[in-house]
N, C-alpha and C positions, 0 to 999 in steps of 0.2 A: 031540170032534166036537160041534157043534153041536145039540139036539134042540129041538123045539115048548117044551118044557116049562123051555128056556135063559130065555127074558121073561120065567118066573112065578118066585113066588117067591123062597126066599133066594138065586137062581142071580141074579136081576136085582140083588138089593140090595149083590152081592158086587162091583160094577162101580163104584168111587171115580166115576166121570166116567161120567154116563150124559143122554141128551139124546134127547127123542121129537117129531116133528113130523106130523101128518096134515095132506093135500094134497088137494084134489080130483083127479081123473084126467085134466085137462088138461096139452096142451102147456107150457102157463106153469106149472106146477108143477116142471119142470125146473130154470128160474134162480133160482125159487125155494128150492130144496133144496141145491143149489149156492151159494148164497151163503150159508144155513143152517149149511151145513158148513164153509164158510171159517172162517164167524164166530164158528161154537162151537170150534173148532180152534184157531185166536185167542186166545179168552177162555181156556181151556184150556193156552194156553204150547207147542201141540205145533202152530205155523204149518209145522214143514219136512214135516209129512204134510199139509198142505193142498191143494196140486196133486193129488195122486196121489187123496185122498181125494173132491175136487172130481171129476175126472175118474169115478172108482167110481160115486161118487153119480149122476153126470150118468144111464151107462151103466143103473145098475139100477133108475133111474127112471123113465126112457124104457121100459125094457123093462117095467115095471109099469103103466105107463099104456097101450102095448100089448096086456098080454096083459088090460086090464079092458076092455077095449073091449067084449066080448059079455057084459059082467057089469051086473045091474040097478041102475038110480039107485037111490039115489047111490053113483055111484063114485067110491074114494078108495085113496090111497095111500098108506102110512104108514112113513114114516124114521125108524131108532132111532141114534143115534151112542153107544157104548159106548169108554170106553178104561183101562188103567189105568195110562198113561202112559208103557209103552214099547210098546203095539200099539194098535190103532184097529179096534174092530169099525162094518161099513157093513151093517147088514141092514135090508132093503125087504120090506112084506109087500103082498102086491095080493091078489084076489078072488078071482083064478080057481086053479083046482087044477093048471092043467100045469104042465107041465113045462120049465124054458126049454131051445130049443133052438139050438143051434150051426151056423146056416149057413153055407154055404161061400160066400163072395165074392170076386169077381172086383175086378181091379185097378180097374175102371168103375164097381163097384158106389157106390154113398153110404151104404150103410146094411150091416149085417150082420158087422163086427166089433167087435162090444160085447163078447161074453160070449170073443173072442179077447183083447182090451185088459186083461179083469177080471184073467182067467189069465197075462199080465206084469206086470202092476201092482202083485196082491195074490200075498200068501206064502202063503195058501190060501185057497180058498171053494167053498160049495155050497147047496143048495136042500135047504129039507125041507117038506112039507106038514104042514096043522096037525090032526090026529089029532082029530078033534070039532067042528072048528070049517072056519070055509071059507077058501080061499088057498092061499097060498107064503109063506114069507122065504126069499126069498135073503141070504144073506150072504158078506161079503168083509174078510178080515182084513190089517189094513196094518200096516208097521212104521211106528212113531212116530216114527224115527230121520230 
């Protein structure tokens, strides 16, 4: 399981293929992280998780720039891409301390199945808050396969 304390230390350096981008908490930070993620995935040799991973990313970035919406300028969002070449870590950190939550949506709806999408996409993920510090990472682990 994932904890706070996965980014510090010899837990980050243990990651062969590790890749960090900070975003402001804008709309356009989307295609921007989304293309981030092709491109590192790319360079990387692992393009057949790039869909799946493009999609993750989309979902947890949107949801980060959401939940910073009530959080004080400057707001940002921060993408880590980890892998070590047969899994793909997607962890998002944003501002605020909740919780994500799982709407139920209707067939009409446009919006409210993200964190449904993450949950067939990825082979596991979860949320933790950061113990000292302020936010969330969510994260979402992909096969590289």
């Amino acid at each position: 399981m994932l904890s706070a304390n996965f980014l510090d230390g010899p837990a980050a350096l243990a990651w062969p293929l590790c890749s960090y981008l900070e975003l402001g908490a804008l709309p356009s930070a989307v295609p921007c992280a989304r293309l981030h993620a092709s491109q590192v995935l790319w360079e990387w040799g692992l393009s057949g998780a790039g869909e799946n991973a493009e999609l993750v990313v989309s979902e947890l970035v949107t949801n980060a720039i959401n939940a910073s919406r009530d959080q004080p300028w400057p707001r940002t969002v921060r993408l880590w891409l980890l892998s070590d070449e047969s899994r793909v870590f997607v962890l998002v950190w944003d501002g605020s301390p909740m919780r994500p939550i799982s709407v139920h949506a209707d067939e009409q709806a446009e919006s409210g199945r993200g964190l449904l999408l993450i949950e067939s996409i990825s082979v596991r993920w979860d949320w933790f808050p950061l113990a000292g510090h302020q936010g969330k990472i969510f994260w979402a682990e992909l096969s590289a396969e």
